[in-house]
VODO-373279 format. One line per 4 residues: number of its first residue (from 1); for each residue x, y, z of C-alpha. Coordinates in Angstrom, 3 decimals. Layout:
NUM = X Y Z  ...
END
This chain:
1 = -16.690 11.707 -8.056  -20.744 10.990 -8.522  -20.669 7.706 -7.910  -18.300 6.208 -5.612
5 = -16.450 2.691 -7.571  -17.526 0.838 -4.675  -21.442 1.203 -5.957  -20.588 0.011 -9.233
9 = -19.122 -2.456 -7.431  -21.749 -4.145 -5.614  -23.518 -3.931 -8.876  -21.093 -5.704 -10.892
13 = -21.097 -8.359 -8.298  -24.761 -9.491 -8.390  -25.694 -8.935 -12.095  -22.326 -10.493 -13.398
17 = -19.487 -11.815 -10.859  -21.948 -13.633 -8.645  -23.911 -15.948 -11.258  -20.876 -16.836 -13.193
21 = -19.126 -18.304 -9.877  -22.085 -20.054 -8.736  -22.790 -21.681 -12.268  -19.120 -23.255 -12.125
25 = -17.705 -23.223 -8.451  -20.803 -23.259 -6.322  -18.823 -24.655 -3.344  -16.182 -22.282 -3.547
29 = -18.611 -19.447 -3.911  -20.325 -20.834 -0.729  -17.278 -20.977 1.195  -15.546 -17.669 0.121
33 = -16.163 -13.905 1.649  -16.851 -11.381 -1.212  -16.993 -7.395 -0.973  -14.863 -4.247 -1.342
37 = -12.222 -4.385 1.379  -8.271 -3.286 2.440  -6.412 -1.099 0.684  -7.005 2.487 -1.192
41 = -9.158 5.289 -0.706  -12.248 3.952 -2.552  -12.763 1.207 0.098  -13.494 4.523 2.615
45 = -15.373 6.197 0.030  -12.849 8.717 -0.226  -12.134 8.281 -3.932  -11.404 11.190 -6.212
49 = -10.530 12.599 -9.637  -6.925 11.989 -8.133  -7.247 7.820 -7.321  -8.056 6.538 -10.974
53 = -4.413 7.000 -11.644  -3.206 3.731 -10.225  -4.773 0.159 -8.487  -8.517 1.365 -9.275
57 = -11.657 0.478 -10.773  -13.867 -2.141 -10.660  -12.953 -4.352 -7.669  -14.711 -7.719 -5.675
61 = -12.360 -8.401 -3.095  -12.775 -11.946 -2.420  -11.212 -14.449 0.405  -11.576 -18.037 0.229
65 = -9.660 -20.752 2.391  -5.728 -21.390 2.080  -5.943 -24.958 0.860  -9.102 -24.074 -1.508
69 = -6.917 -21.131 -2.972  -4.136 -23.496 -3.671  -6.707 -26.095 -5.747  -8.852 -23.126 -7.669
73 = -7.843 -19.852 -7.614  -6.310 -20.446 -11.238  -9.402 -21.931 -12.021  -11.636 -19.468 -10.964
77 = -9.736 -16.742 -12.453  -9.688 -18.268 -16.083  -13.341 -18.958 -15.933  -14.177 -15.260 -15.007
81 = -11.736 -13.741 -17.046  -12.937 -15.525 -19.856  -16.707 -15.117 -18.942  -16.750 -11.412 -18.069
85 = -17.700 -8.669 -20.474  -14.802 -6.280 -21.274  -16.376 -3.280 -20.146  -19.299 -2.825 -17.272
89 = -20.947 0.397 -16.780  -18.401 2.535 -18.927  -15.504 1.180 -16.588  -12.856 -1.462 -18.696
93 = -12.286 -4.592 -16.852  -9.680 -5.351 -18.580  -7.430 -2.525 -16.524  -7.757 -1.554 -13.016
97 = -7.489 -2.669 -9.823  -8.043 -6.627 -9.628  -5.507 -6.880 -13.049  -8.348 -7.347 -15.432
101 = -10.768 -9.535 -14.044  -12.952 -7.358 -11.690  -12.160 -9.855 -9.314  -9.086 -9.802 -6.427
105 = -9.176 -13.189 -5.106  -6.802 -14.123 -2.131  -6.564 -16.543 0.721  -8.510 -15.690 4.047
109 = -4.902 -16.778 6.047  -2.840 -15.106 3.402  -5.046 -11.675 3.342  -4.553 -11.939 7.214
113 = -1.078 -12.968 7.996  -0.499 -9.658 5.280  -2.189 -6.982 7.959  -2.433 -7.892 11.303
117 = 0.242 -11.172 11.057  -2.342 -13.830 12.132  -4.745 -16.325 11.000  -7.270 -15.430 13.664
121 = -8.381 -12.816 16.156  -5.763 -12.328 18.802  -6.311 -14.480 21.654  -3.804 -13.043 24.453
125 = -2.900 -8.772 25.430  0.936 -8.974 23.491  -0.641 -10.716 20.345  -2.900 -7.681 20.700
129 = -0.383 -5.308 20.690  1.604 -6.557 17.881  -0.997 -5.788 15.389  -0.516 -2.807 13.855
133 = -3.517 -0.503 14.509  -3.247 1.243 10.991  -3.747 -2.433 9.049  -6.871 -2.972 11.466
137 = -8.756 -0.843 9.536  -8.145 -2.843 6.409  -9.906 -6.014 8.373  -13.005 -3.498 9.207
141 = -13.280 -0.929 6.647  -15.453 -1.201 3.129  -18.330 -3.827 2.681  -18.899 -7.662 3.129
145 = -21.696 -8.603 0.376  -21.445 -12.265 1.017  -19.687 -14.437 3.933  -22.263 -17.618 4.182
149 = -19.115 -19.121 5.699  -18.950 -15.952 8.294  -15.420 -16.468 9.153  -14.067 -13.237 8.281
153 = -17.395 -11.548 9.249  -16.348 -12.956 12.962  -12.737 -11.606 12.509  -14.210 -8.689 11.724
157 = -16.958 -8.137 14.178  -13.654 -8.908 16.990  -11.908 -6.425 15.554  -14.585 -3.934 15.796
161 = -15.561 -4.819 19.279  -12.083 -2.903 19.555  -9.156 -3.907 21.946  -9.505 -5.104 25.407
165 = -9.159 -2.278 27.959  -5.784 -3.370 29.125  -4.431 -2.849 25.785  -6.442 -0.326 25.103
169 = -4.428 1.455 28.101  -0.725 0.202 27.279  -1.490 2.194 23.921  -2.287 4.906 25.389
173 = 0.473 4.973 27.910  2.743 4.644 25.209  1.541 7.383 22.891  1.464 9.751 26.111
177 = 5.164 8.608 26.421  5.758 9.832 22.716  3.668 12.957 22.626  5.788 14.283 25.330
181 = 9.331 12.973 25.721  9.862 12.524 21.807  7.275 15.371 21.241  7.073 18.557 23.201
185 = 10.190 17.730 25.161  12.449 17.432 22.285  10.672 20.436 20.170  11.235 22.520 23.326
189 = 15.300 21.628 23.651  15.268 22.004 19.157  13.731 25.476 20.014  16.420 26.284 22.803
193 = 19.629 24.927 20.241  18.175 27.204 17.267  17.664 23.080 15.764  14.538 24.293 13.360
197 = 15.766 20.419 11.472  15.033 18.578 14.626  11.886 21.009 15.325  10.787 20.036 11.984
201 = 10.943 16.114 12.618  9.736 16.564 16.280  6.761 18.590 15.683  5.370 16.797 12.852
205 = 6.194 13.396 14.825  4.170 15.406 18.248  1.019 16.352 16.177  0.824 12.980 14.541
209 = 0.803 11.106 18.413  -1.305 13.873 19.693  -4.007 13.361 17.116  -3.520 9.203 16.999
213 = -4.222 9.675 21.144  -7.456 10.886 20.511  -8.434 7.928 18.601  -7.218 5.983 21.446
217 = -9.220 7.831 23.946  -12.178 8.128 21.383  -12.180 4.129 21.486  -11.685 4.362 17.549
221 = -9.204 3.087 14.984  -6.948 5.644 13.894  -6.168 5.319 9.367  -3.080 5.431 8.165
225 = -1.649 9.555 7.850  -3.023 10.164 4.484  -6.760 9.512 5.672  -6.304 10.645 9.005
229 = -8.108 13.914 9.488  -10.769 12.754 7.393  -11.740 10.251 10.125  -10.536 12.499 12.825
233 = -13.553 14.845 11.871  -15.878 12.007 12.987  -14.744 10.994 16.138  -16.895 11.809 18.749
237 = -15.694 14.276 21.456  -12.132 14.870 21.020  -12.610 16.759 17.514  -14.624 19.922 18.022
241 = -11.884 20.892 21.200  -8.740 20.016 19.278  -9.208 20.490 15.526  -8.482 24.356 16.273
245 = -5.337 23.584 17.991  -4.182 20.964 15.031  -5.527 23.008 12.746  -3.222 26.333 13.404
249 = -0.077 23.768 14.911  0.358 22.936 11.142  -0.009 25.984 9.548  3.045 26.847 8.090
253 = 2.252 30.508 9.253  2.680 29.243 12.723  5.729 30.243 14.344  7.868 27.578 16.212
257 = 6.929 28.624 19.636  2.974 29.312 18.827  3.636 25.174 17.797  5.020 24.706 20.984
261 = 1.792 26.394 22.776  -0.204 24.450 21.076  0.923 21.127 21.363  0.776 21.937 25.499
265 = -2.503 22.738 25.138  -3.442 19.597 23.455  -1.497 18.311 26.138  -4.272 19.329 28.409
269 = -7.189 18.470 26.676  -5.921 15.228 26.415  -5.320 15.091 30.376  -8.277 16.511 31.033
273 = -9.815 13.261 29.186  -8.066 10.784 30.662  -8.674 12.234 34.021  -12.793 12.113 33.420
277 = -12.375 8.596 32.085  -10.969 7.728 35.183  -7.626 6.551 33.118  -5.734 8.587 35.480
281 = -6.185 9.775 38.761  -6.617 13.403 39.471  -3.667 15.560 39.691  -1.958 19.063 40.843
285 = -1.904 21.438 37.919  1.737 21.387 37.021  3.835 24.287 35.140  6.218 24.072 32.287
289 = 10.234 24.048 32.435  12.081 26.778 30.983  14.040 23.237 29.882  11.975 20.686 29.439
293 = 9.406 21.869 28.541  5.666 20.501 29.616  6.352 16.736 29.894  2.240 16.564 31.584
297 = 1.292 13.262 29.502  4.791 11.451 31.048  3.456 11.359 34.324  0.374 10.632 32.731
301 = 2.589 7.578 31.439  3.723 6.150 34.934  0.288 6.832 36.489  -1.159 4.186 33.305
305 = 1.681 1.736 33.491  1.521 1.305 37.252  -2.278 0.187 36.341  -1.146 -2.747 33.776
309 = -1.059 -6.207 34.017  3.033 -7.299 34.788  3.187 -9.440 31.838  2.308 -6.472 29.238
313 = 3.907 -3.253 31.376  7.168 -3.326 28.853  5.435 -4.718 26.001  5.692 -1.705 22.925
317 = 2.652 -1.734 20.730  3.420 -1.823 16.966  2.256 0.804 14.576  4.052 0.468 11.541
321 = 2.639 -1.734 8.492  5.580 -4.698 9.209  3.199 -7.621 7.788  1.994 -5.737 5.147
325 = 5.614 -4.546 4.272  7.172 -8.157 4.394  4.725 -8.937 1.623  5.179 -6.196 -0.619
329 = 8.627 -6.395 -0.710  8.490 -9.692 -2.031  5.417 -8.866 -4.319  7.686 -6.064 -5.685
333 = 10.606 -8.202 -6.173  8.534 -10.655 -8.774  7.557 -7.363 -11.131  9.492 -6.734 -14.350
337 = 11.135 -3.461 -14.123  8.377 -1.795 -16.692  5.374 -3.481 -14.941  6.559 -1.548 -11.955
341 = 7.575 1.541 -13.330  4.327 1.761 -15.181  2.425 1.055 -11.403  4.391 4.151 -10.350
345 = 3.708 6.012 -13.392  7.082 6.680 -14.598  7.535 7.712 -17.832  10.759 8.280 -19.771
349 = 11.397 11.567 -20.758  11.310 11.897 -25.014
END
């Protein structure tokens, strides 16, 4: 696309949005964040001829308090529905994202509680670790275009401060657990059985940690799989040695033990890393079982979690979208059939 939605946008917001809320709810509009953030690939500016098909166009995201929500969000969205033009800029306002307003107007708590399951910035090393790092990026990607409040400018600007060192570290340990015992260990026993199921799961589930470990070691929030390796290209000295290696692992030209090479060598790079950070200590070159395998980033593993604070050693950080999940299921469940088929853009067949 030419022009990115997020432009048009900004745009929207200042000539149109913007006056309309401060002529009728200036003290809402004074206490409420407005800009493009969350969810979908416009917010990273990766938009294209693919995204119009669903949730896009025109969108403010806007978060106001909870008990302010509760007294005027049904306000507030009558006025500006009623107030906006149809169409701005060639783009209808009456479809899209926001559900025909231009406008997606939440509560600060409620847009929090839905991606990293708090109200605030985590105060202690488990609350830390129970945010998932995927939904992270929906508190710190896109643009802010107003906060006079600042209060989720400050949750922001703690999130991208990124996570204490500690945690920082139990991550780490834990995705070097993953690589290799779930990862290269289990490929190399699939490989041994003739298991090219289990080869499939493990390899895909290997280059997924490997890659998510550079983030980690990168000091950089790793997207959710679909936008990964766009961001991967940027970080900032773990691409240019392993984007070879990831980038003939998943070839499906690659033969199961060339994956298995590969992933050992990314094994290394990643060792070699942590071992010039000073993460771990350094170590005897080791050799590979005929086995098990090159299980390097275990010991890798104990060396971290010998390092860790007691209270936080057994602690498993979360990944998966959980908050955001508990939400949608219930958002899901108060669609009409249609309304959701139509989302998913199911049609019956003639």
């Amino acid at each position: 696309m030419t022009e990115s939605i997020i432009d048009v946008s900004r745009c929207f917001f200042f000539e149109v949005l913007k006056p309309i809320l401060e002529s009728n709810f200036p003290a809402a509009t004074a206490q409420t964040t407005f800009g493009v953030f969350g969810y979908g690939s416009e917010v990273l500016r990766l938009d294209d001829e693919h995204s119009a098909d669903h949730h896009w166009g025109i969108r403010v995201n806007a978060l106001m308090p909870e008990q302010m929500f509760a007294q005027q969000s049904a306000d507030i969205l009558r006025v500006v529905e009623k107030e906006t033009p149809a169409t701005y800029r060639g783009h209808n306002l009456r479809d899209g994202y926001s559900a025909g307003k231009g406008l997606s107007l939440t509560s600060l708590e409620g847009y929090l509680l839905r991606t990293v399951g708090l109200t605030r910035v985590p105060q202690t090393f488990q609350e830390w670790l129970n945010v998932p790092e995927e939904d992270i990026t929906h508190v710190v990607n896109g643009e802010i275009w107003q906060d006079d409040a600042g209060q989720f400018s400050a949750v922001r600007a703690a999130f991208l401060a990124y996570y204490p060192e500690p945690v920082r570290l139990r991550r780490i340990a834990h995705w070097c657990r993953y690589f290799s015992g779930m990862g290269t260990y289990a490929l190399k026993r699939a490989l041994l059985r003739y298991n090219e199921w289990y080869a499939a799961v493990t390899f895909a589930r290997a280059i997924r940690l490997g890659v998510q470990l550079a983030f980690l070691l990168d000091k950089q929030y790793c997207p959710y799989d679909k936008w990964t390796m766009a961001f991967f290209s940027q970080l900032p000295r773990l691409y240019y040695p392993l984007a070879p290696i990831v980038n003939e692992a998943v070839s499906l030209a690659t033969p199961w033990a060339r994956k298995l090479d590969l992933l050992n060598q990314m094994a290394d790079i990643l060792d070699q890393t942590m071992v010039a950070d000073g993460i771990v200590p350094p170590h005897p070159v080791f050799k590979s079982s005929p086995s098990s395998g090159y299980r390097l980033l275990e010991h890798n593993y104990a060396e971290i979690l010998r390092t860790l604070p007691e209270e936080i050693r057994t602690i498993v950080p979360v990944w998966d979208q959980i908050y955001l999940e508990r939400f949608h299921s219930g958002y899901v469940a108060s669609l009409e059939m249609n309304t959701w088929d139509g989302l998913l853009n199911l049609e019956p067949v003639d």
